[in-house]
C-alpha positions in Angstrom: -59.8 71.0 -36.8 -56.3 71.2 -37.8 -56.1 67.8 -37.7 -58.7 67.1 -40.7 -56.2 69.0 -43.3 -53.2 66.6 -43.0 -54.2 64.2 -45.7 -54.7 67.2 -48.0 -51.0 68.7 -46.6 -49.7 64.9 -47.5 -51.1 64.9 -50.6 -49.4 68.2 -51.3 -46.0 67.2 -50.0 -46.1 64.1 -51.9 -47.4 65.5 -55.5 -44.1 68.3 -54.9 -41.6 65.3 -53.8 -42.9 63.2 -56.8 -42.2 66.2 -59.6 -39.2 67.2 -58.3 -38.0 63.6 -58.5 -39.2 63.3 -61.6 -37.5 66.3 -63.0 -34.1 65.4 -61.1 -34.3 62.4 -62.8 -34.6 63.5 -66.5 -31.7 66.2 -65.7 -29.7 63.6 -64.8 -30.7 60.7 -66.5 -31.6 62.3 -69.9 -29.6 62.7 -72.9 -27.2 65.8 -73.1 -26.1 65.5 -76.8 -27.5 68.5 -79.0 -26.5 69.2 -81.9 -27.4 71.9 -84.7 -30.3 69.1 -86.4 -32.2 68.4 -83.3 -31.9 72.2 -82.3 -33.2 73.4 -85.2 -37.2 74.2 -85.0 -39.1 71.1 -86.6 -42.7 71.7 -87.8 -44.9 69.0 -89.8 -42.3 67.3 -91.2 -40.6 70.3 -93.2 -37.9 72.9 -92.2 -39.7 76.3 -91.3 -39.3 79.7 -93.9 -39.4 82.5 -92.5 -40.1 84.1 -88.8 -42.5 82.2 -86.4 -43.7 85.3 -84.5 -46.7 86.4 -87.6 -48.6 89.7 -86.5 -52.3 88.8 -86.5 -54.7 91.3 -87.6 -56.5 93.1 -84.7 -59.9 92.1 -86.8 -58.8 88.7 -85.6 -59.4 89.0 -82.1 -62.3 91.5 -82.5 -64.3 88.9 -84.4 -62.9 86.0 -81.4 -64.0 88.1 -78.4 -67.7 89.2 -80.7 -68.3 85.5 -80.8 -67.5 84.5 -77.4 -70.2 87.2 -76.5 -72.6 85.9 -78.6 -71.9 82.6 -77.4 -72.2 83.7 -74.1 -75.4 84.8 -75.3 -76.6 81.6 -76.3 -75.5 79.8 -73.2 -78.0 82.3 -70.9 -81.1 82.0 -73.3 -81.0 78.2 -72.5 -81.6 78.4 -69.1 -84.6 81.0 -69.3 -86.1 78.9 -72.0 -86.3 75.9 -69.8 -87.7 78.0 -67.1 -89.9 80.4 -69.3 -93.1 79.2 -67.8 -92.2 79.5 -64.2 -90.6 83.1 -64.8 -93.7 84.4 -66.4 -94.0 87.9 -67.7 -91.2 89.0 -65.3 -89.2 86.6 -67.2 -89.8 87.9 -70.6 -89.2 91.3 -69.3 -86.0 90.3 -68.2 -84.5 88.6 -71.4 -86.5 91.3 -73.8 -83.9 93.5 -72.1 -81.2 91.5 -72.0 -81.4 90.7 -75.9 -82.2 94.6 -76.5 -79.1 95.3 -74.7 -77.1 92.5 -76.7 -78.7 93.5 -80.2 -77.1 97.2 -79.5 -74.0 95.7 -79.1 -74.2 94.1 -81.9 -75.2 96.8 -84.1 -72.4 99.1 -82.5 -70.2 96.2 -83.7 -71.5 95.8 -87.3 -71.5 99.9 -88.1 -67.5 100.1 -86.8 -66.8 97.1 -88.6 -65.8 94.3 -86.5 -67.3 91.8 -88.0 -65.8 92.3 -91.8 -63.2 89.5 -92.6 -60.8 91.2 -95.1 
């Protein structure tokens, strides 16, 4: 049994020999002259104003994570659509819960304001 994991072990040993070649290489190969121009921070072709750590709005991530839910959403109506005949009333039961439970959620968001963009 043991004997069936040594390719994956080799493969293992040689992915970790070939990066740490390949970063031994650069270190010693690559070029070591910095200066202040290529230090400096480089951005679309102009010289950056100002600080690049911006504080985002907590609305921001609110809205992010309500729309991955409701994506979510989406992705789990699919499959019961493609199945709704085979699922029956069980079936509709099911997903007439699952969206009740959803649309709650949803209305909880909408009354505390999550999904205003100011």
């Amino acid at each position: 049994m043991p004997a069936d994991y040594l390719p994956i072990l080799i493969l293992i040993v040689l992915a970790v020999a070939m990066s740490a070649i390949a970063i031994a290489l650069s270190a010693f190969l690559g070029p070591r002259k910095a200066n202040r121009e290529k230090s400096a921070p480089y951005e679309s072709g102009m010289a950056p104003i100002g600080d690049a750590r911006l504080r985002f709005s907590i609305k921001y991530f609110v809205v992010a994570i309500l729309f991955i839910l409701f994506d979510v959403e989406t992705i789990f109506l699919y499959p019961w659509a493609v199945y709704m005949r085979q699922l029956r009333l069980f079936g509709l039961a099911e997903m007439v819960v699952f969206l009740a439970i959803l649309f709650v959620g949803y209305l909880y968001a909408w009354r505390k304001g999550g999904l205003e963009w100011d």
